[in-house]
Residue, then its C-alpha position, 0 to 999 in steps of 0.5 A: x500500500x505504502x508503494x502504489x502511495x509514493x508511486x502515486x506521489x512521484x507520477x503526480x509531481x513527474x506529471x506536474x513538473x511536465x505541465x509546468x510552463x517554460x516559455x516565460x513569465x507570466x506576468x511582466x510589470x512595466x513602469x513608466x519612468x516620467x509618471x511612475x505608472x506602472x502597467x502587468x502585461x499578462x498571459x492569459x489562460x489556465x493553460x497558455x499556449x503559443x498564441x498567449x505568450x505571443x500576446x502577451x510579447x505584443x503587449x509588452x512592446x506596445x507599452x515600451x512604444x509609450x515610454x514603459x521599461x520592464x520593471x519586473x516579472x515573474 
C-alpha cells in the first residue's frame, strides 16, 4: 500500500513538473519612468499556449512604444 502511495506521489509531481510552463513569465510589470505608472502585461489562460505568450510579447512592446521599461516579472 505504502508503494502504489509514493508511486502515486512521484507520477503526480513527474506529471506536474511536465505541465509546468517554460516559455516565460507570466506576468511582466512595466513602469513608466516620467509618471511612475506602472502597467502587468499578462498571459492569459489556465493553460497558455503559443498564441498567449505571443500576446502577451505584443503587449509588452506596445507599452515600451509609450515610454514603459520592464520593471519586473515573474
Amino acid at each position: 500500500m505504502l508503494k502504489k502511495l509514493l508511486l502515486l506521489a512521484a507520477t503526480t509531481l513527474l506529471l506536474s513538473s511536465c505541465l509546468a510552463d517554460k516559455k516565460g513569465p507570466k506576468v511582466v510589470i512595466l513602469k513608466h519612468p516620467d509618471t511612475l505608472d506602472f502597467q502587468n502585461c499578462e498571459v492569459k489562460g489556465e493553460w497558455p499556449d503559443d498564441e498567449a505568450f505571443a500576446a502577451n510579447e505584443k503587449c509588452v512592446q506596445a507599452l515600451e512604444k509609450q515610454g514603459y521599461t520592464v520593471w519586473g516579472s515573474r
